[in-house]
Each structure stands twice: as structure tokens, then as C-alpha cells.
C-alpha positions in Angstrom: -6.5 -73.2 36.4 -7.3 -74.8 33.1 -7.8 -78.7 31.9 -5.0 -80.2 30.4 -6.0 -82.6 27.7 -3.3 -84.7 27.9 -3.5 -87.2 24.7 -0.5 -89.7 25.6 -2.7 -90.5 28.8 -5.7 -91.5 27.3 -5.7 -95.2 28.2 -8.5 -96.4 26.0 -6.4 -95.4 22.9 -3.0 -97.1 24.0 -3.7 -100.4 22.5 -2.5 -99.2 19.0 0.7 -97.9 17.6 -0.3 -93.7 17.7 3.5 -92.8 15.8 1.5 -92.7 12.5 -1.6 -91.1 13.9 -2.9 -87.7 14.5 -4.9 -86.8 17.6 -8.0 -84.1 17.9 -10.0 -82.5 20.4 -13.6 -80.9 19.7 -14.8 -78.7 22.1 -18.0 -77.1 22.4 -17.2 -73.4 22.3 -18.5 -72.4 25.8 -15.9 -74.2 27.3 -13.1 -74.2 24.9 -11.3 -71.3 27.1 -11.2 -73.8 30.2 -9.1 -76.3 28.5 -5.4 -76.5 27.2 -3.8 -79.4 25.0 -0.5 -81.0 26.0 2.2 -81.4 23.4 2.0 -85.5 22.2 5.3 -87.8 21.9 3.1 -90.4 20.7 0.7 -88.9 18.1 2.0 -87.7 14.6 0.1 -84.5 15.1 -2.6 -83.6 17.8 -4.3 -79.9 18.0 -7.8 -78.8 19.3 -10.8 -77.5 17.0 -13.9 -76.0 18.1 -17.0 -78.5 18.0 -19.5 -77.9 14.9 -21.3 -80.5 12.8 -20.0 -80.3 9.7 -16.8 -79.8 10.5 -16.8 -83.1 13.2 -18.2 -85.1 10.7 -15.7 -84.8 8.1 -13.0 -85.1 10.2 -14.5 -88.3 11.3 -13.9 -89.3 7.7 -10.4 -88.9 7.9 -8.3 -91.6 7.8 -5.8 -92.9 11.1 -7.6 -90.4 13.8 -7.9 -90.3 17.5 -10.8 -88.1 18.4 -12.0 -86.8 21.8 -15.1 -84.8 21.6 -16.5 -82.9 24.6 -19.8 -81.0 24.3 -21.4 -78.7 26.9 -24.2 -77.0 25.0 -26.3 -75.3 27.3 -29.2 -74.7 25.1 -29.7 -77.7 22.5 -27.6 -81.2 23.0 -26.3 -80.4 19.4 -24.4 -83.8 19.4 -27.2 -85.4 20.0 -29.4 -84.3 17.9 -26.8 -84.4 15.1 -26.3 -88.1 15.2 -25.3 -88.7 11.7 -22.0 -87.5 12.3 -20.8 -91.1 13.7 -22.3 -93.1 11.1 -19.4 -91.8 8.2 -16.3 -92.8 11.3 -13.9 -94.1 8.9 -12.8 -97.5 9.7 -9.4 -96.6 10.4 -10.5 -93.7 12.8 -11.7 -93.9 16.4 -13.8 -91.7 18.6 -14.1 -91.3 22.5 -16.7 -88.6 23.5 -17.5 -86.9 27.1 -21.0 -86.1 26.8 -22.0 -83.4 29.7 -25.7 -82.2 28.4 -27.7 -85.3 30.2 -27.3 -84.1 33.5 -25.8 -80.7 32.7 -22.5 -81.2 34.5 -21.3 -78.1 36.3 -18.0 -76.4 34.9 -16.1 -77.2 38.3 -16.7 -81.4 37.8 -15.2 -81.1 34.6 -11.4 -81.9 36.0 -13.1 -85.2 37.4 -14.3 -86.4 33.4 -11.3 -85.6 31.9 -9.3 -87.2 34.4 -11.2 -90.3 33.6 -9.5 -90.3 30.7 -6.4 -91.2 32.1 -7.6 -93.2 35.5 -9.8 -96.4 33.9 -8.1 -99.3 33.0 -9.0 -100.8 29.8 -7.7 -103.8 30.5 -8.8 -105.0 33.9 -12.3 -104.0 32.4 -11.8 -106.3 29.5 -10.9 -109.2 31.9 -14.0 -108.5 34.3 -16.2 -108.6 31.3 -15.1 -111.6 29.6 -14.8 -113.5 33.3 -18.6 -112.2 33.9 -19.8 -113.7 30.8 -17.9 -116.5 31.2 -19.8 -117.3 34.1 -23.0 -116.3 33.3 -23.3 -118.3 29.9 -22.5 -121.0 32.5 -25.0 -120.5 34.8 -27.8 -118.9 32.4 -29.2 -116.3 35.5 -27.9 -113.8 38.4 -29.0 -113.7 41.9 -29.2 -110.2 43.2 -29.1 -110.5 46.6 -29.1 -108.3 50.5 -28.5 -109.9 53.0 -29.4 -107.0 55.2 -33.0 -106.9 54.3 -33.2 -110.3 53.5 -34.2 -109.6 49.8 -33.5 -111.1 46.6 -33.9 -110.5 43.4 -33.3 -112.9 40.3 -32.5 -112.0 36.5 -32.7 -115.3 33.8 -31.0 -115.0 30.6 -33.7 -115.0 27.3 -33.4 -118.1 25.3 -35.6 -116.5 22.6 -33.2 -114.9 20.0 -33.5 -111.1 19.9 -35.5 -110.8 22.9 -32.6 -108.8 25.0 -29.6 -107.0 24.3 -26.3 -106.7 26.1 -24.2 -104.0 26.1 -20.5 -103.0 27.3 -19.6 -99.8 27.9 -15.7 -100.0 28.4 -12.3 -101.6 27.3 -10.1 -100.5 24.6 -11.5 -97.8 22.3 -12.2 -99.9 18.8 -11.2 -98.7 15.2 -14.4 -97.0 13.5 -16.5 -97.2 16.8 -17.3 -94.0 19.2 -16.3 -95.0 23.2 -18.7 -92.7 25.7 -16.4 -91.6 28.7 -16.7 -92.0 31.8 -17.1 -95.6 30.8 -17.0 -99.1 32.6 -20.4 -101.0 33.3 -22.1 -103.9 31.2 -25.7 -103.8 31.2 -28.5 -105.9 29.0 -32.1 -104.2 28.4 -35.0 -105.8 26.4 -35.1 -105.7 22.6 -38.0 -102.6 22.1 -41.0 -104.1 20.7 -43.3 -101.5 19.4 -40.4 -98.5 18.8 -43.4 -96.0 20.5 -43.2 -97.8 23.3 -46.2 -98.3 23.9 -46.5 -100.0 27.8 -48.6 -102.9 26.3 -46.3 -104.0 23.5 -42.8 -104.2 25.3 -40.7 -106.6 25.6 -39.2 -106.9 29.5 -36.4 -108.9 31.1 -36.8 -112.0 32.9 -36.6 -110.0 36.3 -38.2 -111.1 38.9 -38.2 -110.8 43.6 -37.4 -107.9 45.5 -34.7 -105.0 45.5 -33.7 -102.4 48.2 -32.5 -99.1 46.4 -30.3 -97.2 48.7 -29.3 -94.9 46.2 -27.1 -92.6 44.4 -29.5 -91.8 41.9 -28.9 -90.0 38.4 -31.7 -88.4 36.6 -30.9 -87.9 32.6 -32.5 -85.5 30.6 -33.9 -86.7 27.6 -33.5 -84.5 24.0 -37.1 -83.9 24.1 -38.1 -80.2 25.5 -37.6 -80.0 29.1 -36.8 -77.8 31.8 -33.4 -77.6 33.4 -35.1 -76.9 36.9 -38.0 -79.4 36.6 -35.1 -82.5 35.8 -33.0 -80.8 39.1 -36.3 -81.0 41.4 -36.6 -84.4 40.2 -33.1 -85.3 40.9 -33.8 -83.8 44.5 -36.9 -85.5 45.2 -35.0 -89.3 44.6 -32.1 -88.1 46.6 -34.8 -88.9 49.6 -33.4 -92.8 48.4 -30.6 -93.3 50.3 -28.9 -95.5 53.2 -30.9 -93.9 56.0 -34.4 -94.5 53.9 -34.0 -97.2 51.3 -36.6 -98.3 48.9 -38.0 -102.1 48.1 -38.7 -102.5 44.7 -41.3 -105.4 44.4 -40.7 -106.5 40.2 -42.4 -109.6 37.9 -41.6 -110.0 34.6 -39.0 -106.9 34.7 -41.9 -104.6 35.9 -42.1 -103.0 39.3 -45.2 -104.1 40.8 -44.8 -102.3 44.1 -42.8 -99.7 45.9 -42.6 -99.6 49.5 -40.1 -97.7 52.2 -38.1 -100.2 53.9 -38.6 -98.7 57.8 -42.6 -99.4 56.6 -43.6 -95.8 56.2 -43.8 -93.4 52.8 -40.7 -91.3 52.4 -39.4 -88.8 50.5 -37.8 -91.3 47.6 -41.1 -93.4 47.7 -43.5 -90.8 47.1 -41.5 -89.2 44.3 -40.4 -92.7 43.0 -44.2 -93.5 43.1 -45.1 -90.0 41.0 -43.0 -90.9 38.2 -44.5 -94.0 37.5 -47.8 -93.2 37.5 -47.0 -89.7 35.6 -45.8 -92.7 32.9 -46.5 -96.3 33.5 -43.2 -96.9 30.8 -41.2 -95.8 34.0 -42.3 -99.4 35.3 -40.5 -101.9 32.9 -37.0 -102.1 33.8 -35.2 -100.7 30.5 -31.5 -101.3 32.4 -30.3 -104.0 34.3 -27.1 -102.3 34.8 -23.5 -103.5 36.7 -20.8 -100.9 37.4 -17.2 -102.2 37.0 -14.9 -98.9 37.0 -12.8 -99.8 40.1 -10.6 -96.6 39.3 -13.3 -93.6 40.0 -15.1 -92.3 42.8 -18.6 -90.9 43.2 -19.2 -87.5 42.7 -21.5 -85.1 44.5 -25.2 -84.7 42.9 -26.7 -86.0 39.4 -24.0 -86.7 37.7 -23.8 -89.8 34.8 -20.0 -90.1 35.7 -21.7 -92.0 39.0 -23.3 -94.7 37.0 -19.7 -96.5 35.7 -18.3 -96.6 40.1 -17.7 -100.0 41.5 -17.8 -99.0 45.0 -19.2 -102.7 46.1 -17.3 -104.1 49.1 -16.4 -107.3 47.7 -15.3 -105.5 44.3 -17.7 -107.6 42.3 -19.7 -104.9 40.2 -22.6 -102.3 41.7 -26.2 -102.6 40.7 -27.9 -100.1 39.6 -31.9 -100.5 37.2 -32.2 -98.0 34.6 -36.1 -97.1 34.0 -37.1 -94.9 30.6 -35.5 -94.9 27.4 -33.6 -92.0 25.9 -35.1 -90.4 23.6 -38.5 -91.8 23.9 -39.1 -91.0 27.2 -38.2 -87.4 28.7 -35.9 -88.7 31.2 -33.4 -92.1 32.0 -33.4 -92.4 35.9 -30.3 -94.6 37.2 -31.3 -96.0 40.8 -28.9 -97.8 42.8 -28.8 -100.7 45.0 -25.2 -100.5 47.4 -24.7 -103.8 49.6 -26.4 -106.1 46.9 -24.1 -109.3 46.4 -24.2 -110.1 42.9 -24.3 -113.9 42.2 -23.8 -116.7 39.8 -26.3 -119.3 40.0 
């Protein structure tokens, strides 16, 4: 059965008049056949194109477009490595893109990123945001904290100017901007220092106590060269993080000091955890202190960066997750998850 792209459904772009717009859908040409495009009562026009460069980028030019873009390249993340192609967005135009090469989602998980499309709520995102901020600018830190194993972990905002950067990756698609989907977390990382990254001249958050990681975890492939199987073995190896063998995560200075398996014996997740970071000591700083707000999604099966937007908290209050390495610098951007932590104002 094939994937309807259904453009009167996409909620991000529902929060301006479409009558006088047109709507179009790249496609990377390996998966072209597996989708078909819905006729639009909103849009003035809407049709599908096959993804290539030049061809995106002028359309991006255009004046008064919706664009979805989904690229599956199995060989080269050609959207990636093209980047250019957002900078000429015409301010009138608007962009949403599904990007599947990261963690090189199988064809049969497709359904579930589409349909994303059409379950997140713009709106109670843009509320959850601007109450979070509200109380953070308030309070000036967070408290991370499990009451389970009794740890907690505390993040204070910089007062230096330029020293961190906040990010949210939601809400209402903007005119001139390209939205990622699946979307819905806010996260802040530290302003990059030395653009090498060297692991002496970084700037870190003001992170500092104990974490338990529980997982899911999500392993992204960077854009240098790298091997399919080597990110998948990774991906297994932290899959030993989980509820029935959690991690602590010692961190000072937004740096993990120490990484210890919560039952007080190595395990799977600690010993592969452990290998990355001293394959790379850059996988130490915390490059992502990341909450998930998508209330509408659920977590899917394996390494998948749909998994990184779910708030599947108990109290409905946002999931933590740290993001170590940074795209493209580093080979690979792990997500690592910590289920159960309340997150606090205070």
C-alpha cells in the first residue's frame, strides 16, 4: 500500500491562508514509487517532483511555496551535503523536510514520519515552549532529578552573552525558514569555541551532578565516511542502556567525568558507552541538553531520530535526553535518554 502525502493535513503549515499558494513534494527517487499525493482543497496547486539540487533550489526561490522534501539516499546524504539550497528560500516560501539518511530509516517506518506530519500539534508546542521559558528565565537553572536512584543533576543558565545557544525544534512552520520533521523538543548546546573542536578549547554547559540513562538511545551518522554496519553495531552495543541496566552519568562543567552501571557492575551499555569516549574524548562534553515535548507520537522500534521528539514522561512535563558529538565534526551524534527524570524549575 503506498504513502499518501496528504498536503491539507500538514499541521505546521495551517497557520497561513494556503488559497493563494501552491504546495510541492521532493522526493528522493528510490522511494518516489512508495508514495502518492492527495488532491489539495486548500492549496492553489500542489504536485510531486523528484528531489535533485538544482532543481530544489530554484524552486525554493519561488515565490508563495509550501515544500515538503523527503530524502532517502542510500549512498551519499545528497541534501546534506548540498546545503546551499536553503540559504536562497525566498521569504515568502517555506520548507518542512523529513530527513531519513542519519539513521537510515527502513522503508516500512516511513508511514510513521509522514504521519507525523499530520499528528503534532503546533500549537500546544508553541504554548509548552513559551511556558518553559517563561519559567526558566524566572528561575535562571533546571533540576534534573530521579527519585528512584536518588540522583540529581543541575543545568544553570550562562550569563556570559554567546556562551550557549537554544534551539526549538517545533511550532508553526515560519515564512523563509526550513522546519525538520518529526519535530518537537527544545534543546540549548554550548556556543563552539575552536570550530575543530578541539577538546581543550570548548565551550561546555553549566551541567553539573549525576544522571541515570535508561535509554532509548539513537545513534546518528555523521556525513563524514562511515560504514552503515559499524553505526548499526554501535546502535546495538548502547541498546545494553536500558530499564533493566541503567547507566549513572557522573558530569562537571557539562563533561562526563564517570560512567558507572547502576546494579554496581560493567554492562553491556557501560562498556560500549565507555569505548566511545575514549575512542574520542569530544564524546565527553555534553553538546545537547535536550527536552522532548511531542505529546502526539510514540516510540518506534530501533535507531530511529523520530524517537528523540517523544514525550513519554509520566507527568507529561518533557523527556531528557544528552546529545554527545556534533554533526558534522564528529562521525556520529548519539541521543541517550533518561525516562523517570522529573524535570524541575528551581
Amino acid at each position: 500500500m503506498k504513502i499518501r502525502i496528504d498536503p491539507d493535513k500538514i499541521r505546521s503549515f495551517q497557520n497561513i491562508d494556503r488559497s493563494e499558494r501552491r504546495f510541492c513534494c521532493l522526493l528522493s527517487r528510490d522511494i518516489l514509487e512508495r508514495f502518492d499525493l492527495c488532491h489539495s482543497h486548500c492549496y492553489l496547486h500542489s504536485e510531486v517532483q523528484v528531489f535533485e539540487s538544482s532543481a530544489a533550489r530554484l524552486l525554493l526561490q519561488e515565490k508563495n511555496y509550501d515544500v515538503l522534501v523527503i530524502v532517502n539516499d542510500g549512498s551519499l546524504p545528497v541534501i546534506q551535503r548540498d546545503a546551499p539550497i536553503w540559504k536562497g528560500m525566498d521569504r515568502t516560501t517555506r520548507a518542512i523536510e523529513i530527513p531519513l539518511f542519519s539513521t537510515g530509516v527502513p522503508p516500512e517506518f516511513l508511514p510513521q514520519y509522514v504521519e507525523s506530519l499530520y499528528l503534532t500539534n503546533p500549537q500546544d508546542f508553541d504554548e509548552r515552549v513559551d511556558s518553559f521559558f517563561s519559567k526558566l528565565e524566572v528561575s535562571g537553572q533546571l533540576r534534573f532529578v530521579n527519585r528512584t536512584c536518588e540522583t540529581e543533576l543541575v543545568y544553570r543558565c550562562a550569563t556570559e552573552v554567546g556562551r550557549e545557544r537554544w534551539l526549538e525544534v517545533g511550532g508553526y512552520a515560519e515564512l523563509g525558514v526550513k522546519q525538520s520533521y518529526p519535530c518537537g523538543e527544545i534543546e540549548v548546546s554550548p556556543a563552539t569555541i575552536d570550530r575543530t573542536i578541539a577538546f581543550d578549547a570548548q565551550g561546555t554547559l553549566k551541567l553539573d551532578g549525576e544522571l541515570i540513562l535508561n535509554g532509548p538511545n539513537i545513534v546518528n551518522a555523521g556525513y563524514l565516511p562511515f560504514v552503515r554496519s559499524s553505526q548499526c553495531r554501535i546502535f546495538e552495543g548502547l541498546s545494553g542502556i536500558d530499564a533493566a541496566a541503567p547507566v549513572r552519568l557522573t558530569i562537571g562543567n557539562g563533561i562526563i567525568r564517570s560512567i558507572d552501571g547502576v546494579r554496581g557492575r560493567p554492562t553491556q551499555g557501560v562498556r560500549m558507552l565507555e569505548s566511545i569516549l575514549n575512542m574520542d574524548d569530544r564524546y565527553s562534553i555534553v553538546h545537547e541538553l535536550g527536552v522532548s515535548l511531542n505529546r502526539e507520537l510514540a516510540r518506534l522500534p530501533g535507531n530511529h531520530s523520530y524517537n528523540e521528539m517523544v514525550d513519554d514522561s509520566e507527568d507529561r512535563q518533557g523527556t531528557l535526553h544528552l546529545g554527545l558529538g556534533l554533526l558534522p565534526i564528529t562521525q556520529y551524534h548519539f541521543d541517550l535518554f533518561s525516562r523517570g527524570t522529573n524535570i524541575g524549575f528551581a
